[in-house]
C-alpha positions as a printed Julia matrix, in Angstrom:
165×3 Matrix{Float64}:
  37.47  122.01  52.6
  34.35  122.09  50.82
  32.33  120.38  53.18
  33.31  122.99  55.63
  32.61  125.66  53.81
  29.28  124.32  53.28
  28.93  123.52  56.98
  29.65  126.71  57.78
  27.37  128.05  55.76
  24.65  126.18  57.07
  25.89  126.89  60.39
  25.09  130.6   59.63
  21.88  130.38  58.18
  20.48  128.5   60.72
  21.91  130.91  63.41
  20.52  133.55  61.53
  16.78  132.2   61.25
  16.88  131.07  65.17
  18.03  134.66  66.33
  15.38  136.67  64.45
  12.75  134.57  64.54
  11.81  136.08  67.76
  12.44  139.44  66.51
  10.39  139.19  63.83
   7.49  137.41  65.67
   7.29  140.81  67.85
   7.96  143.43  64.75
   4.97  141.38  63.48
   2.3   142.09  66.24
   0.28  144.51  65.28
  -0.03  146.13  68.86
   3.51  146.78  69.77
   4.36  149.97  68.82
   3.69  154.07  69.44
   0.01  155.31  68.68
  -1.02  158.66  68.8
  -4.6   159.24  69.66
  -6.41  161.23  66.75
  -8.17  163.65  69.2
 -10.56  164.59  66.18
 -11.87  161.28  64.99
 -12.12  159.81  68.31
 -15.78  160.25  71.02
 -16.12  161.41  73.67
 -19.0   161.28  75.76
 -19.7   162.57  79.35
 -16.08  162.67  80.13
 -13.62  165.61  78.27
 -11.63  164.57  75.67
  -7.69  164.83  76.15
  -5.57  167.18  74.12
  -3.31  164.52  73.49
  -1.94  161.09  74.01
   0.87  158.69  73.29
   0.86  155.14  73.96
   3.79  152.84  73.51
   3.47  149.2   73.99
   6.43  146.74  74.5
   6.34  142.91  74.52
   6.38  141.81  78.35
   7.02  137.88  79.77
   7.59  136.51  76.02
   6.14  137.44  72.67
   2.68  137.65  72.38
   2.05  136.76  76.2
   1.53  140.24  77.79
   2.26  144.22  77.16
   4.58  146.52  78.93
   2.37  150.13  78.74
   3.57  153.93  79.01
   0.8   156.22  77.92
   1.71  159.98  77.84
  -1.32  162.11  78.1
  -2.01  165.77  78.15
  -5.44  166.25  80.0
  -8.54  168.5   78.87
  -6.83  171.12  81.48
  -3.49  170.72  79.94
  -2.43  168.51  82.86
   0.68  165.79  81.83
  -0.36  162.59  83.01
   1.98  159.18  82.68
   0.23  155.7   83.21
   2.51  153.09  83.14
   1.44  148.78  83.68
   3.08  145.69  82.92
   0.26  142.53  82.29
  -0.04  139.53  80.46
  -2.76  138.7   78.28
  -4.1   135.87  80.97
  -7.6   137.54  83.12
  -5.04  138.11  86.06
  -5.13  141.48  88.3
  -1.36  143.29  87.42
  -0.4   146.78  89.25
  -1.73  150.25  87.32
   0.04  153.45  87.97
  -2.67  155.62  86.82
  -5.19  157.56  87.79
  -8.39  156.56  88.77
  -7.77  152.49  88.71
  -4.96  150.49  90.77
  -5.03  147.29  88.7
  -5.34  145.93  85.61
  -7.01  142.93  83.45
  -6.47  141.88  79.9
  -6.97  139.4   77.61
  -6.51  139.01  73.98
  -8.99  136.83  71.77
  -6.72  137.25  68.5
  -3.56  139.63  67.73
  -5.87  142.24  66.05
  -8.13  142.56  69.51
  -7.68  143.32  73.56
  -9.69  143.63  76.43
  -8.79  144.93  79.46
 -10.76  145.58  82.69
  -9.47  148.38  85.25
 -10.29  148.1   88.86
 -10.38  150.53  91.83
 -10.11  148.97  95.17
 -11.03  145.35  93.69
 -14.16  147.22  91.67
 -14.34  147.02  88.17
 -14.5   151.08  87.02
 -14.0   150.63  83.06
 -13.4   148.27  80.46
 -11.98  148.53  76.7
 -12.28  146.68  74.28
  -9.75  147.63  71.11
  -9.55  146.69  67.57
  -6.58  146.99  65.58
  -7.6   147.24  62.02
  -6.23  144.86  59.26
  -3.75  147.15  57.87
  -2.09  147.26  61.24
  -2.47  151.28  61.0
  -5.45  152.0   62.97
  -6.09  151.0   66.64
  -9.94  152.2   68.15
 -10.82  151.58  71.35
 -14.54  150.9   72.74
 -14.29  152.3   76.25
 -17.06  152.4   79.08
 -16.94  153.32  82.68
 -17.49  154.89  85.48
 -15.97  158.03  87.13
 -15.07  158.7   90.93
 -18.06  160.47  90.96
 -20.19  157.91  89.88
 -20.91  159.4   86.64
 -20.97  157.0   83.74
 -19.31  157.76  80.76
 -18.54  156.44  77.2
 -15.49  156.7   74.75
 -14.55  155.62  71.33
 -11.07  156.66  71.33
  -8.82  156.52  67.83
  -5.23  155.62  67.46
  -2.95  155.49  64.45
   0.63  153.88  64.62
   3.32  155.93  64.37
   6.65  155.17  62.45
   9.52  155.42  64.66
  13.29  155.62  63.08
């Protein structure tokens, strides 16, 4: 009786580890998450700053392998834009539903840093490169490009992580 009771208990606590390992593994990446830009702190130069914007990022194809993306933005003109992509971290082209690019590139050196590449018509038109910051609290983005009317511009763009309940 015993030695079931001690199998059983086993039993669980190896259950237990398996199933939330995984979980854990993605609570523990410091990009998934919602960040709000911090309009104020943030760059902008030769291109308007936005009057807000929300990014959530999801684990997509396995944890730690790529991003599912939904930014919510409210433009300088108080237009509501939605960009939404689904990549993995591996140099490949993956579909952008945005403005102004139709794919997308990343890669991702270490947990704490990403780069992605966004192309127009098979034409790189910006790249980003983003820090997270070793509290996990603060996410700023490097940005340069180039706009549809050939005007280059450059933005250092400030998240912080929000807690969600």
């Amino acid at each position: 009786m015993r030695d079931n009771i001690r199998g059983s208990i086993v039993a669980l606590i190896v259950f237990g580890a398996l199933s939330t390992g995984p979980i854990l593994r993605a609570q523990g990446d410091p990009l998934i998450g919602h960040w709000m830009l911090n309009v104020a702190k943030s760059k902008y130069q030769s291109v308007p700053a936005p009057k807000s914007e929300m990014r959530v990022y999801e684990a997509f194809g396995g944890t730690g392998k790529g991003i599912k993306a939904t930014f919510d933005r409210v433009d300088a003109a108080g237009k509501k834009v939605t960009i939404t992509f689904s990549a993995m971290y591996d140099g490949k082209e993956y579909k952008y539903n945005g403005p102004d690019a139709d794919t997308i590139v990343l890669t991702r050196p270490n947990p704490n840093t990403l780069d992605a590449s966004l192309k127009q018509n098979g034409k790189v038109v910006q790249t980003t490169h983003s820090v997270i910051s070793a509290d996990g609290k603060t996410r700023t983005q490097m940005v340069s490009g180039t706009d549809a009317q050939g005007q280059k511009y450059t933005v250092t763009a400030v998240f912080e992580k929000q807690t969600t309940s």
